[in-house]
Structure formats: structure tokens, C-alpha cells
C-alpha positions as CSV (number, residue, x, y, z in Angstrom):
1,X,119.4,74.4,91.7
2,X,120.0,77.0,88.8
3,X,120.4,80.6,89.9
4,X,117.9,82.2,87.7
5,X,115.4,79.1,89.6
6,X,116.8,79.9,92.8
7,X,115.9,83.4,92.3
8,X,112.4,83.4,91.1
9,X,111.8,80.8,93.6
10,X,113.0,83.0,96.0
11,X,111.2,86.1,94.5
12,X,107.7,84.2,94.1
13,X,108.3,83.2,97.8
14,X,108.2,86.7,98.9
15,X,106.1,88.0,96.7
16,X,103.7,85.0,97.5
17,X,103.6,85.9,101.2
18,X,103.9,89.1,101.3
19,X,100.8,90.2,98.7
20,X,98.8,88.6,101.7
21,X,99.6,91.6,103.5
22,X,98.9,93.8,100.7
23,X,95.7,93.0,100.6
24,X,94.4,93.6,104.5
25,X,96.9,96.6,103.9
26,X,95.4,98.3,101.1
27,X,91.7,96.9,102.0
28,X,91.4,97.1,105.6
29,X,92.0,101.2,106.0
30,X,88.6,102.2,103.7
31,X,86.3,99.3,105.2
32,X,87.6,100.8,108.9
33,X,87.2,104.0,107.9
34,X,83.5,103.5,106.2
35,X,82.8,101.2,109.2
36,X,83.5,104.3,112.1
37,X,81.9,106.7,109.8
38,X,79.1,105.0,109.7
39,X,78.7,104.4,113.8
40,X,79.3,108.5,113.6
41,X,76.2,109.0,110.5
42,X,73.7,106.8,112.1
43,X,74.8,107.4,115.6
44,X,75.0,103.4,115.9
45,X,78.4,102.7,118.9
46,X,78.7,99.2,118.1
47,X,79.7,100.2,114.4
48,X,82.6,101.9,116.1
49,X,83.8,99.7,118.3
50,X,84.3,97.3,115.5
51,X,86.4,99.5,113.5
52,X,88.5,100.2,116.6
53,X,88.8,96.2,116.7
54,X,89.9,96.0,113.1
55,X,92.3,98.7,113.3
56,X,93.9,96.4,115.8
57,X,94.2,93.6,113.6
58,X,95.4,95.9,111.2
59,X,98.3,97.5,112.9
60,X,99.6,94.0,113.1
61,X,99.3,92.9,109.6
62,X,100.4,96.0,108.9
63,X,104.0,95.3,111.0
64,X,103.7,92.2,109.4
65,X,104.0,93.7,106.1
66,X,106.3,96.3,106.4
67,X,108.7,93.6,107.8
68,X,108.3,90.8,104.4
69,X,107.8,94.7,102.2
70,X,111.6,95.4,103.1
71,X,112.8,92.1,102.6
72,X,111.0,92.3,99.0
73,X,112.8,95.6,98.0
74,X,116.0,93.7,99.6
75,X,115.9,90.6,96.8
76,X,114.8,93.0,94.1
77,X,118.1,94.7,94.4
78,X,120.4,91.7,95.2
79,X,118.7,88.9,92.6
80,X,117.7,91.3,90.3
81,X,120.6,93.7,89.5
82,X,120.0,94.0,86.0
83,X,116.1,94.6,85.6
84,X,116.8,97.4,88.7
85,X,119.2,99.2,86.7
86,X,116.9,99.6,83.9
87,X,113.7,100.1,86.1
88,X,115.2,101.8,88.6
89,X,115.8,105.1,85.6
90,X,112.8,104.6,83.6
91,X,110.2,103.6,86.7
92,X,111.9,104.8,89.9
93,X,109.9,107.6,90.7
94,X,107.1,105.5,91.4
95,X,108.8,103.5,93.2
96,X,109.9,106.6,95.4
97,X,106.3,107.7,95.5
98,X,105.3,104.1,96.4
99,X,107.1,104.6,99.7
100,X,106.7,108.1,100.5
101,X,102.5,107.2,100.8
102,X,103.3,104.2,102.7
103,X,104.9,106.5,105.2
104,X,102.0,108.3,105.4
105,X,100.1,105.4,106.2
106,X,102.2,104.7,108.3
107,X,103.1,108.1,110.6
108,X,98.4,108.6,110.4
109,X,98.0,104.7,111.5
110,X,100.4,105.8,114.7
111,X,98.2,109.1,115.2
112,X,94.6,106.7,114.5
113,X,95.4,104.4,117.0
114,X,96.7,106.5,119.7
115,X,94.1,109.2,119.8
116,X,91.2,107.0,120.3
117,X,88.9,107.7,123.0
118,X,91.7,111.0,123.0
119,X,90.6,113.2,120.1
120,X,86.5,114.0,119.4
121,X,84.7,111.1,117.3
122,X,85.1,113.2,114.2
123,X,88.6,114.5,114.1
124,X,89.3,110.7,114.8
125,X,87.6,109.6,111.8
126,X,89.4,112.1,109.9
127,X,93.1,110.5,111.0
128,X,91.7,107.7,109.1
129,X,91.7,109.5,105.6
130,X,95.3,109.8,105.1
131,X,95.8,106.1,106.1
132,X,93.0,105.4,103.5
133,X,94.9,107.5,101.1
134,X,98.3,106.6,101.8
135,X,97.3,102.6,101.1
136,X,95.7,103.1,98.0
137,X,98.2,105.5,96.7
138,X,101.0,103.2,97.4
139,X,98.7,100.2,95.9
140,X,98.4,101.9,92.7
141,X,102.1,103.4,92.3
142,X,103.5,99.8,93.0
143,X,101.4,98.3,90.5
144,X,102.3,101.0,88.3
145,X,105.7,100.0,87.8
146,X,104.1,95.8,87.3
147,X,102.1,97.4,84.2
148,X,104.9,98.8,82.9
149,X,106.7,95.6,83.2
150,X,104.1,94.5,80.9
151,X,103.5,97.1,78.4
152,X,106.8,99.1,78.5
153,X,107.1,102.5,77.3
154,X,108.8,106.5,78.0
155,X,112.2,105.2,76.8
156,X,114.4,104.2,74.3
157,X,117.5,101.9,74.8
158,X,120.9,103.0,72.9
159,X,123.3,100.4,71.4
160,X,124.7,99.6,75.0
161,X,121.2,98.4,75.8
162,X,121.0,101.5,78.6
163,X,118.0,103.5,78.6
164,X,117.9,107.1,77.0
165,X,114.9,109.6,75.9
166,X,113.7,108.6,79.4
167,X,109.6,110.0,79.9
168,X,108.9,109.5,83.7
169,X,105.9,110.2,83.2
170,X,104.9,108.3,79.8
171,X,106.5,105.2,81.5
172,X,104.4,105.4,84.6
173,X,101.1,105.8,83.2
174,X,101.1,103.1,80.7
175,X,98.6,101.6,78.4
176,X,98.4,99.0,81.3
177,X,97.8,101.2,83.9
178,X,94.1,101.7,84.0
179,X,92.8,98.0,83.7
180,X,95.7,96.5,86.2
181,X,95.9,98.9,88.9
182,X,91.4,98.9,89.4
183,X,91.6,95.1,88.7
184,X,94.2,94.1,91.9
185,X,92.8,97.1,93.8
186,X,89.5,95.7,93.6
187,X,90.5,92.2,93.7
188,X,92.1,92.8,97.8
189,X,89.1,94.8,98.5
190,X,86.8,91.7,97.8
191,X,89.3,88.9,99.3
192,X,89.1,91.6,102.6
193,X,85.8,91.7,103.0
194,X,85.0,87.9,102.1
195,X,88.0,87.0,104.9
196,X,86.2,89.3,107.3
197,X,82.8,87.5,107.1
198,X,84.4,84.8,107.1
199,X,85.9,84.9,110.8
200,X,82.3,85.9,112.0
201,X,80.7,83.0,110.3
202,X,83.3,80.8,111.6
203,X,82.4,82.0,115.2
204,X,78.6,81.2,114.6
205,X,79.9,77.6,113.7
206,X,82.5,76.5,116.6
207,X,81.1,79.3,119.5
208,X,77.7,78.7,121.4
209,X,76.8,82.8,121.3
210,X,73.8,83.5,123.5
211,X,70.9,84.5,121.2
212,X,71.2,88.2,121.0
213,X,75.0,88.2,120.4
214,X,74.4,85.4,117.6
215,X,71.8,87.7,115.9
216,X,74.4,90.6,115.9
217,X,77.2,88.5,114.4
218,X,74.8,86.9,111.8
219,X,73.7,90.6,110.8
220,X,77.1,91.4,110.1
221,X,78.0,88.4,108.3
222,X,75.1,89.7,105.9
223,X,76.5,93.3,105.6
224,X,80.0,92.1,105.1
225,X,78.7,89.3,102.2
226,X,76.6,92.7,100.9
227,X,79.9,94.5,100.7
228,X,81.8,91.5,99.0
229,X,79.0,91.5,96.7
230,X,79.6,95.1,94.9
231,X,83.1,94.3,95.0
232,X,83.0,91.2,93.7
233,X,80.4,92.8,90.8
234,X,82.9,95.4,89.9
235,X,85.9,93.0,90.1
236,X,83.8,91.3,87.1
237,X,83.5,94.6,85.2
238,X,87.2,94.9,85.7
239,X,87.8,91.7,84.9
240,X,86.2,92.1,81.6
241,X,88.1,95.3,80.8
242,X,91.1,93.2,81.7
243,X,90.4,90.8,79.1
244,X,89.8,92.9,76.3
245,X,93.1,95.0,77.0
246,X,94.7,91.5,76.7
247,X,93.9,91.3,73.9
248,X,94.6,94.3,71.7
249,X,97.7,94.7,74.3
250,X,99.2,91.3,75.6
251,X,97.6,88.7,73.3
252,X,100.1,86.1,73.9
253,X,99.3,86.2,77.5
254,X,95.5,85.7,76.4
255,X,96.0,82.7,74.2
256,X,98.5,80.9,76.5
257,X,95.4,81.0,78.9
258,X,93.3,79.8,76.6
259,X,95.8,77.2,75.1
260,X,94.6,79.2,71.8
261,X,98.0,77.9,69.4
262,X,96.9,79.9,65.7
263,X,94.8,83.0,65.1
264,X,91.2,82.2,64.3
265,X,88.0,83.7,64.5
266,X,84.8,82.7,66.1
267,X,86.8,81.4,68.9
268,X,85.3,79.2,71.8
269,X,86.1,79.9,75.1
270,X,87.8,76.4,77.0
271,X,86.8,76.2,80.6
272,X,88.6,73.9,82.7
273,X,90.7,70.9,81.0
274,X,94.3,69.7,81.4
275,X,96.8,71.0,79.6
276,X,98.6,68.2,77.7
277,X,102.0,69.8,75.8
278,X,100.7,72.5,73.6
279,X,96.8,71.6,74.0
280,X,94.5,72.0,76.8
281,X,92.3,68.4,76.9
282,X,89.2,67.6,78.3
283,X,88.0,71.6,78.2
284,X,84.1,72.4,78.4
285,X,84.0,74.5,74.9
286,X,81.7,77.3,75.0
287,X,81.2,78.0,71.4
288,X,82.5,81.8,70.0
289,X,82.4,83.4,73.6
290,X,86.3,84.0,74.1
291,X,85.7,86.1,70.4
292,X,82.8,88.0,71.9
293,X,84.6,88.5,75.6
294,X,88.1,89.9,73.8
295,X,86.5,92.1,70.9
296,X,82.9,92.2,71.4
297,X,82.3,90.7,68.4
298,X,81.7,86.7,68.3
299,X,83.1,86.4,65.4
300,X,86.3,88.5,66.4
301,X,89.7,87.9,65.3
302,X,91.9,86.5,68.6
303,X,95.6,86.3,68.0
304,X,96.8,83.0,68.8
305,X,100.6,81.5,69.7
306,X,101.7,81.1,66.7
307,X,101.6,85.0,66.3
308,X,105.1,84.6,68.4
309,X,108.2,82.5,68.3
310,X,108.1,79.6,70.6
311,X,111.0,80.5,72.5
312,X,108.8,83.9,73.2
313,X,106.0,81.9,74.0
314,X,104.6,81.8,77.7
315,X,103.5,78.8,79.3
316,X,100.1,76.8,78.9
317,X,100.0,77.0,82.8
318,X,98.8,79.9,83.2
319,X,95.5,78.5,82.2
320,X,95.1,77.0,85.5
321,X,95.9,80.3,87.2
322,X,93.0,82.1,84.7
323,X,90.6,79.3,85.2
324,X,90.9,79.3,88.9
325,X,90.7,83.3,89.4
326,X,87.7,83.3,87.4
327,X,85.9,80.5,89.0
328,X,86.7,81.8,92.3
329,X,85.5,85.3,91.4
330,X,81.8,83.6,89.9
331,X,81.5,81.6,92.9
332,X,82.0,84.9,95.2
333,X,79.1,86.2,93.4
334,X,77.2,83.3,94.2
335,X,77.7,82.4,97.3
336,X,77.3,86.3,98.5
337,X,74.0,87.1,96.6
338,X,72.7,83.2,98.4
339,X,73.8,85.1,101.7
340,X,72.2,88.6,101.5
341,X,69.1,86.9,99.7
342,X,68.6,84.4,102.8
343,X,69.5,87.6,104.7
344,X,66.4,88.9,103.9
345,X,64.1,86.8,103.3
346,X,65.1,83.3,104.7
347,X,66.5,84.3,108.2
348,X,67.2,80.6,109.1
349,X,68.8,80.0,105.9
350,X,71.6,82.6,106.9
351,X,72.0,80.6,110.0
352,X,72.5,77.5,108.2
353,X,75.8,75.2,108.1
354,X,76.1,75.5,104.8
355,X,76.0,78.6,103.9
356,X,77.8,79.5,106.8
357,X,80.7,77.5,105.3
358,X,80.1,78.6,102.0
359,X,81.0,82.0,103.2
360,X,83.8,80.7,105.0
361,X,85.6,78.8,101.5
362,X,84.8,82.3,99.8
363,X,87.5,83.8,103.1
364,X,89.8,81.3,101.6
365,X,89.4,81.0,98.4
366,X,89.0,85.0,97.8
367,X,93.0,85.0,99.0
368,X,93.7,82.3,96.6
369,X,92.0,84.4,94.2
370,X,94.2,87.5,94.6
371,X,97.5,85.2,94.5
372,X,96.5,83.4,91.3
373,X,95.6,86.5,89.2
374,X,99.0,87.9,90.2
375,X,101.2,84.2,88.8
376,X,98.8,84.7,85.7
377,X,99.9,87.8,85.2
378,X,103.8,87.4,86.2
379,X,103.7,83.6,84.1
380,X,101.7,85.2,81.3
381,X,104.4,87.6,80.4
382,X,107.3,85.4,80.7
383,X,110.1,84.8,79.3
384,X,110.6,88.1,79.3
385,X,110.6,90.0,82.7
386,X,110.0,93.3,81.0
387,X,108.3,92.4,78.1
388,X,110.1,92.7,74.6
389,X,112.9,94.4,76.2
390,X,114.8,91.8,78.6
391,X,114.7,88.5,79.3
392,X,114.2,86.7,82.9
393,X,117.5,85.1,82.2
394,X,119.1,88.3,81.6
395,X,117.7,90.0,84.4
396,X,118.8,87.5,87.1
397,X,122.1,87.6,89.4
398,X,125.0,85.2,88.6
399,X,125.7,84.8,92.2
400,X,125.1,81.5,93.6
401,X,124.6,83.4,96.5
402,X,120.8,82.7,95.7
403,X,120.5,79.1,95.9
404,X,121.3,79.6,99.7
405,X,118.5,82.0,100.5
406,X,116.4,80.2,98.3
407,X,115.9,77.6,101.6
408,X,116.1,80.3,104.1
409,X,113.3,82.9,103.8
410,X,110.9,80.2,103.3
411,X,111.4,79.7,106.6
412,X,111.2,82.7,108.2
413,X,108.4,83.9,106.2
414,X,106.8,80.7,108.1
415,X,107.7,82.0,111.5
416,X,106.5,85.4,110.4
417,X,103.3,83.9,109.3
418,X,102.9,81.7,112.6
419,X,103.9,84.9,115.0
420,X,101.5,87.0,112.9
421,X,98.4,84.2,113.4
422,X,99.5,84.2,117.5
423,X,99.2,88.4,118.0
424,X,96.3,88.5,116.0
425,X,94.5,85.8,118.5
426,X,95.9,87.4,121.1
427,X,95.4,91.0,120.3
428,X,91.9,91.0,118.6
429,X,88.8,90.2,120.0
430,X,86.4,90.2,117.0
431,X,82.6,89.6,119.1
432,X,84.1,92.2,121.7
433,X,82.6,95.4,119.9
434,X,79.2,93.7,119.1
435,X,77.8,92.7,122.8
């Protein structure tokens, strides 16, 4: 295996496995925290004991993610020498502040869990604050840095290729910055919330609950689908806003997921297909609507590949990744307004086998979601790895080093994963807090 293979095999591995523990990381804190202020508000005990069984499971995915976190910042530094010597001066302060909220997170999660049932319910709920804090400012400063990777900026680089007339704080809050940061914020919030209905519908389906219990878990199931609606709403919004910065911003990325080769106007927008060499085949065309969705205007202008030189050219694949997210996003939608409607005025509908599985592929697929807009946005940019300014090649060890734990952390991201599943089950009781 090449190196520069063996280390973005390696990267994407880790990256892969670990943004699974992003997401209950950065999600998880605000829908515990909502979910005990709310048992506080309306005086309801249940709604409390459920946030104290979350923050169980969240402690653990939490350990979980610290563990694969470290080993992320590990390959970054020892596959990646060159793109940290570059980032590391232009973008290293938010990587700095990155970590300094995670430990906040982390020394208030430690407090949260050991002063329940020890502090008074609302000086509890207040320990949750800085947790909910500390996850989404660590969220947003990580991301930062991935936006700069794709519209790079506060520096200049001197004939040595080093970086001088460094602006911290230009290079941080990037063009990029706004759309990318709500986007994948959003994005965890929804896969959260869908996964967490998801567990309860899948315990209506394989666990004979006595009647009263059953109507408690189906009532959640409905408030949880209710939340994943306004997220997955907003995620669209985002999602739109994403698209037109693409546009002005990273048009190559936009055309390679629409297989879009020259610049045209009045372009259709190509849903589904196969890609086939430089065409996509076999697309459903929907006449003008990528012009209207990328300038407002269908008969827009949309920059195509041939604005580029093939060899900076990234590849059709990404259409896959784009045409997955989005389906997956319009299918949360769906399925959650179905769910909430029968809610409400179908009762037995809500109990029903298929929707109740329905809600359970939205668990699954809202995950899926969150890891294909990431390879659409890490594929879309390459070959560069910071874009315009170096090259994935370039910024790749030479040690063959890589090829060797290229087969080894596969594994023990596996055995994390499995040990991870086992304290969960062990650990969590999810129908506990609602009998």
C-alpha cells in the first residue's frame, strides 16, 4: 500500500469512528440538560430521571471519545507532519481552545454526575450548563480549523512556502465558518435525537411493556421524533445556506457533486444516477433547480469543472456522499412529521410496526447522515488538503511507518466500539426512569 493511502486510510478510519462520538458528545449535553429542566419547569420527576439515565450513557460515550479523540490528535501529528506545521501557526489557537472547552466538559460532567441526588434540583441543573457549553464550544472551534481547510485565509506564505503576516484571528473566522460550523452542529443534534427514539421504538418492538409503561415510552418516542423534526427543519435551512456558499466559495466542490463538467446556466439538478468516468448516468433531471438552489435565480450562472485543471479537480464520488446526505435528511423530515402527526391524531398509527421501524432506519440512517456530509466535504476539496495551498501528497509522512498502523487501529477502534456497546447495555437502563 502507498503511504499517502495508508495514511488517509488510517486518518478516515479514525476520523470515521470517532465523529460517532462527536455527535452523542456535542448533542447529548443540551437534550440532557433541556430534558432535567424541563422535569424542574413542569414539576414532572420522570423527565428527570431520564436525563439522569442519559447522562449515564453519556459519560461512557463520552470515555469513549476522549480515548479515539487522543489517538486522532496522535495521527494528525505523526502522518501529517507537514499540514501541522503550517496549521499548527496559522490555526492553532483553536485548536488550543478546542481542548481547553473539552476540559471543561469534562472537569462539569465529573461534578453533574456525582452531585446528583447531592446538590438541590436547581444547582444540579446548573452543572449542566458548562457541560452544554464546553461541547458546543469545542464543536465549533474544531470545525473552525476544517473551514479553514477549505477556504484558507490570515496568512501569507514566503518563498520557503512558511507562513508569515499570520492573522489568528482572520484565519479562524473564515468565510466558511458560519455555514459549516451550524450545518455539522445541527446535523449531530438531529442524528442524537433520531438515535434516541430510536432505542425506545426499538423496545416497543422486541419488549412486551405492560400497557401503562408502553403508553409512556410511545409518548416519548413522539417528543423525541417532535424534537428531530425542528432539527431536521433547520438542518435544511442550513443545508441551503450551505449550498449557496458552495457556490460563490467552493464551486468545484459543488459541480463534482453534481457531475456539472462546463459552466452553464439554467442548470438541472441530477438526483441519483451512477457516475460513469466524467458523467453521472441514469440521474432523475429536475429541470433549472440546481441554478435556482445555488444563486436564487433559475437561470443562474453555476461554475462547472472545467473552471479548474483536471489534476485540481475533485472526484465525481462525492455525488454519492451529497445524494445520500440529502435523501437521508428529506426522509427524516418525513418520517418524523408521519410520527408526531399519528401522534396526535392516529394514536394506533404511532404504535404501528412500521412506523415504529421507520423511526428506527431514521436512528441509523441519521448517523450515516452525519458521516457522509463529512467524506463530501473532506473528498470535495481534495486534492488539496488545504485548499489552493498544499496538496494531500505534500502534506503526508514519508514514513512507511503508516502502512503498519494502517491494519492496526481498525482493530482496536473495533474493540473500542464492541466494549463501548457492552457498558452501555450494562450501565443504562433506558425504560428505568419512565415506570
Amino acid at each position: 500500500m502507498d503511504v499517502v493511502v495508508a495514511a488517509r486510510s488510517l486518518i478516515a478510519d479514525t476520523l470515521a469512528f470517532h465523529l460517532l462520538f462527536i455527535t452523542f458528545g456535542v448533542a447529548l449535553p443540551l437534550i440532557i440538560s433541556a430534558t432535567e429542566l424541563y422535569g424542574l419547569v413542569k414539576k414532572r420527576p420522570r423527565a428527570i430521571k431520564l436525563a439522569h439515565t442519559w447522562s449515564k450513557a453519556l459519560v461512557i460515550l463520552f470515555i469513549a471519545g476522549a480515548v479515539s479523540g487522543t489517538i486522532v490528535g496522535l495521527q494528525f501529528s505523526l502522518l501529517w507532519p507537514t499540514f501541522m506545521a503550517l496549521a499548527g501557526q496559522v490555526v492553532g489557537v483553536a485548536f488550543a481552545l478546542e481542548g481547553f472547552a473539552f476540559l471543561i466538559e469534562a472537569l462539569f460532567l465529573s461534578v453533574y454526575m456525582l452531585s446528583w441526588n447531592r446538590f438541590k434540583p436547581w444547582q444540579h441543573w446548573l452543572c449542566s450548563l458548562p457541560i452544554v457549553l464546553g461541547s458546543l464550544t469545542s464543536a465549533y472551534f474544531i470545525t473552525t480549523v476544517n473551514a479553514w481547510m477549505n477556504t484558507p485565509q490570515g496568512f501569507n506564505l514566503n518563498a520557503q512556502g512558511e507562513p508569515i503576516n499570520i492573522n489568528t484571528h482572520q484565519a479562524i473566522f473564515n468565510p466558511a465558518v458560519g455555514t459549516e460550523t451550524s450545518h455539522s452542529i445541527l446535523a449531530y443534534m438531529l442524528a442524537a435525537s433520531l438515535v434516541l427514539a430510536a432505542v425506545y421504538a426499538w423496545i416497543v418492538l422486541r419488549h412486551k411493556l405492560e400497557p401503562k409503561l408502553k403508553a409512556r415510552v410511545l409518548k416519548l418516542v413522539a417528543s423525541l421524533a417532535a424534537v428531530a423534526l425542528v432539527f431536521a427543519l433547520l438542518v435544511g435551512f442550513t443545508g441551503d445556506r450551505s449550498g449557496k456558499f458552495l457556490a460563490k466559495n467552493e464551486p468545484l466542490k459543488l459541480a463534482a457533486a453534481e457531475g456539472l463538467q462546463t459552466t452553464s446556466n439554467s442548470v438541472p439538478l441530477l438526483v441519483g444516477g451512477v457516475v460513469d468516468g466524467d458523467h453521472i448516468k441514469y440521474a432523475i433531471t429536475v429541470p433549472n433547480l440546481l441554478s435556482w438552489l445555488a444563486t436564487g435565480d433559475i437561470h443562474g450562472q453555476v461554475k462547472g469543472l472545467d473552471s479548474a485543471p483536471s489534476k485540481d479537480r475533485p472526484p465525481l464520488v462525492v455525488h454519492y456522499f451529497f445524494d445520500g446526505m440529502v435523501a437521508i435528511g428529506s426522509l427524516a423530515i418525513v418520517v418524523t412529521l408521519a410520527y408526531v402527526a399519528a401522534n396526535k391524531w392516529r394514536p394506533s398509527w404511532a404504535a404501528s410496526k412500521p412506523l415504529l421501524i421507520a423511526i428506527i432506519a431514521c436512528g441509523v440512517l441519521g448517523l450515516v447522515a452525519v458521516e457522509l456530509g463529512w467524506m463530501l466535504t473532506e473528498f470535495g476539496r481534495q486534492p488539496y488538503v488545504i485548499k489552493g495551498i498544499m496538496r494531500t501528497t505534500e502534506a503526508a509522512t514519508s514514513s512507511k511507518v503508516a502502512i503498519h498502523f494502517a491494519y492496526v487501529f481498525p482493530l482496536f477502534y473495533l474493540v473500542l466500539f464492541v466494549l463501548t456497546i457492552v457498558g452501555l447495555k450494562k450501565t443504562v437502563k433506558p425504560t428505568e426512569a419512565l415506570k
